[in-house]
C-alpha positions in Angstrom: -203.2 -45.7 132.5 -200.1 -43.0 132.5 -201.7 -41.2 129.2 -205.3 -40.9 127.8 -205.9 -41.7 124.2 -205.2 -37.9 122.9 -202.0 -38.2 124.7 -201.3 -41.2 123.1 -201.8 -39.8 119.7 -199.8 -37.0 120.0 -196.8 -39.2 120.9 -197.2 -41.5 117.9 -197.4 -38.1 116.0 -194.2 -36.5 117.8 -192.3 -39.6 116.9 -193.0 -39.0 113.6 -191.3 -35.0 113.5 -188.2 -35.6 111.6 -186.8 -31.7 112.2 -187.1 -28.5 113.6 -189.1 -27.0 110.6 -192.1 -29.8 111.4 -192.2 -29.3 114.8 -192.9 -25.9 114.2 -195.5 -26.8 112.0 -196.7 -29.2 114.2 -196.8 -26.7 116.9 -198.7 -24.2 114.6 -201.2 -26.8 113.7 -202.5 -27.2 116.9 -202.6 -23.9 117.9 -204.4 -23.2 115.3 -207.0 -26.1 116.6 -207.1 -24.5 120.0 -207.7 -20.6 118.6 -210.9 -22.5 116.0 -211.9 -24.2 119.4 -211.9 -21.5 121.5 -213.4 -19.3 118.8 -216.6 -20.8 118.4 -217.3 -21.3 122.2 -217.1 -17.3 122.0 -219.7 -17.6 119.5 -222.0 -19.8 121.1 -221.5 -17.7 124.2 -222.4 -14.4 122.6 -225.6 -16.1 120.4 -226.5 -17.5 123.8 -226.3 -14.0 125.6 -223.8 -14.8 128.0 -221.6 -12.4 126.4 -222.4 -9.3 125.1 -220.6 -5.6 124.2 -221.8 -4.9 128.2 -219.1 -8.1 129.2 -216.0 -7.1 127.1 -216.7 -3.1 128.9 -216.5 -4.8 132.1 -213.3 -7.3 130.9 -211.4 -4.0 129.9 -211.1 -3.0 133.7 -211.0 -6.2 135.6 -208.6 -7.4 137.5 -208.7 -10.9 138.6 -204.6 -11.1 139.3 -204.9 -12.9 143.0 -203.5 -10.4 145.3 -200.0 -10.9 147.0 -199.5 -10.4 150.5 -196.6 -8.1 151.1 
């Protein structure tokens, strides 16, 4: 099988958009599922203590950009 079942979905539901103005809303929607879905695994993270105020201190000066060889 090419496409899983999600896939599969989504192309029924893309063949459905009948103009610019629902794709965009299309588009929105599920962004909007992916910022609610990534949201709460944040919260479970910081209720299970695997992030904390300490964490973000140490995101603001990380840098995990892979180095390029010059």
């Amino acid at each position: 099988m090419i496409f899983n079942e999600a896939q599969l979905e989504l192309l029924n539901v893309l063949a459905d958009v009948k103009d610019e103005a629902e794709l965009m809303a299309l588009k929105h929607a599920i962004s909007e599922f992916f910022a609610r879905r990534a949201d709460e695994e944040m919260e479970k993270l910081w209720a299970s203590g695997d992030w904390n105020e300490q964490t973000l201190q140490e995101l603001e000066t990380a840098h995990y950009r892979t180095p390029y060889q010059q």
